[in-house]
Structures are given as structure tokens and as C-alpha cells.
C-alpha positions as CSV (number, residue, x, y, z in Angstrom):
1,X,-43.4,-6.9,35.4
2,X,-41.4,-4.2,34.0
3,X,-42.8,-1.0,32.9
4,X,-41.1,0.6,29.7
5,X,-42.3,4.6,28.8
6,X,-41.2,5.3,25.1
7,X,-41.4,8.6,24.4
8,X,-41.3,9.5,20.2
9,X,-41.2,12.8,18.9
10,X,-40.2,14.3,15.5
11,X,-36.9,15.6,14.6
12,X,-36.0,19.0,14.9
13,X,-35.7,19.5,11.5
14,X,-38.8,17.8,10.6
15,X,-41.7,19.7,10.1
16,X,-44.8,19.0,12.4
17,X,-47.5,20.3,11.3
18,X,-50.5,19.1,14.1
19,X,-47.9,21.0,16.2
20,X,-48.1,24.1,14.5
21,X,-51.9,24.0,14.1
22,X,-52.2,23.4,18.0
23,X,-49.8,26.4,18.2
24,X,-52.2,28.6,16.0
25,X,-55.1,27.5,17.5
26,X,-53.8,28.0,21.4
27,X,-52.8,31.6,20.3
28,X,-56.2,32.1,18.8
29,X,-57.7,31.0,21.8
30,X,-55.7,33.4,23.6
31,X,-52.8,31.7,24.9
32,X,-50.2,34.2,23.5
33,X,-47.8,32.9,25.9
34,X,-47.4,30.3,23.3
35,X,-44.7,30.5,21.2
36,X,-44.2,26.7,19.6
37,X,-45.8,23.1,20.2
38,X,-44.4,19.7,19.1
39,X,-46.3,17.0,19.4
40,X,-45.3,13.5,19.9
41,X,-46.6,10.2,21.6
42,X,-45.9,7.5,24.2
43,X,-45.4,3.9,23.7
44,X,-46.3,2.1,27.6
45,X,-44.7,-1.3,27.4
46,X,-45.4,-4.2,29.9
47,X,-42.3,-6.6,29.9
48,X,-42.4,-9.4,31.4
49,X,-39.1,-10.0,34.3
50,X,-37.6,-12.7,32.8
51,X,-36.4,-11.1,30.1
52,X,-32.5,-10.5,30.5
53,X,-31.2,-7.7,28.8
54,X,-34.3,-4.8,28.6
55,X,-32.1,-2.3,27.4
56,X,-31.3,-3.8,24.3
57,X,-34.7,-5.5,23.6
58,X,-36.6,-2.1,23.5
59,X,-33.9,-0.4,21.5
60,X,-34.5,-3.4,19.2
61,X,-38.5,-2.9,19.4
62,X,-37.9,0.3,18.8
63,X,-35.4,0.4,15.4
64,X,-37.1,-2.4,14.4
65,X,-40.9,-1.2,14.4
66,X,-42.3,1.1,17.2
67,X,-40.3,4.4,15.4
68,X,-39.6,5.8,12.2
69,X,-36.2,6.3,12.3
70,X,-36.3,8.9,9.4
71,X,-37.8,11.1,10.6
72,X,-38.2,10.4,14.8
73,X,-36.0,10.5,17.7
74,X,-36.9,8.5,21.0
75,X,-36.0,7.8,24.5
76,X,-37.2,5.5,26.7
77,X,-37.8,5.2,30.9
78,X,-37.7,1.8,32.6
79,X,-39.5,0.9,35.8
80,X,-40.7,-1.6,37.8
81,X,-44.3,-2.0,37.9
């Protein structure tokens, strides 16, 4: 098996606005320190070996459904399991 990390986040010039309500609130809580939060997710993948080009079959997962390509950047970490 072949392990895939996808990591999404919002574009810079997207708005995020769970990241700036985790800012607020981390500053309220007094983590001044704290000057901006983004917040994103990651997509584990499980591929199986025999697959023959894995470079090109997540960027295809990827563009095709797993991002928003709007409004979301990505980049992606292949391992073996």
C-alpha cells in the first residue's frame, strides 16, 4: 500500500472565517502570542501498489473531487505504508 497525505487549505485571498474565530477566541483565552490562524484539513489516502502513475492519479482525485479549486490550494505527500 501506498500512503497519500493531502493537505487543503484556503487561498490567501479567501477569507476563512473558523480561522479567525479560533484566532479571537485563542487571544481571548490568553494566547496573545497569536497573531492569525488558518485552518484547513487532511485527506489520508490508501492506494493500492499497483497502481502506475500515483502522481497523476491524486492530482486527478484531487481537481476532479477531493478540492475546490475556487477557492483551495493543496499539496500532497506520498509514502509507503
Amino acid at each position: 500500500m501506498t500512503k497519500v497525505n493531502v493537505y487543503v487549505t484556503l487561498r490567501e485571498s479567501v477569507v476563512d472565517p473558523q480561522g479567525i474565530a479560533t484566532t479571537d477566541a485563542l487571544k481571548n483565552m490568553g494566547f496573545a502570542e497569536v497573531t492569525s490562524v488558518r485552518i484547513g484539513k487532511l485527506i489520508e489516502l490508501e492506494i493500492d501498489e499497483t497502481t502506475t502513475d500515483i502522481d497523476a492519479r491524486v492530482k486527478e482525485m484531487c481537481d476532479k473531487l477531493l478540492i475546490n479549486k475556487v477557492i483551495e490550494d493543496y499539496r500532497y505527500e506520498i509514502e509507503e505504508a
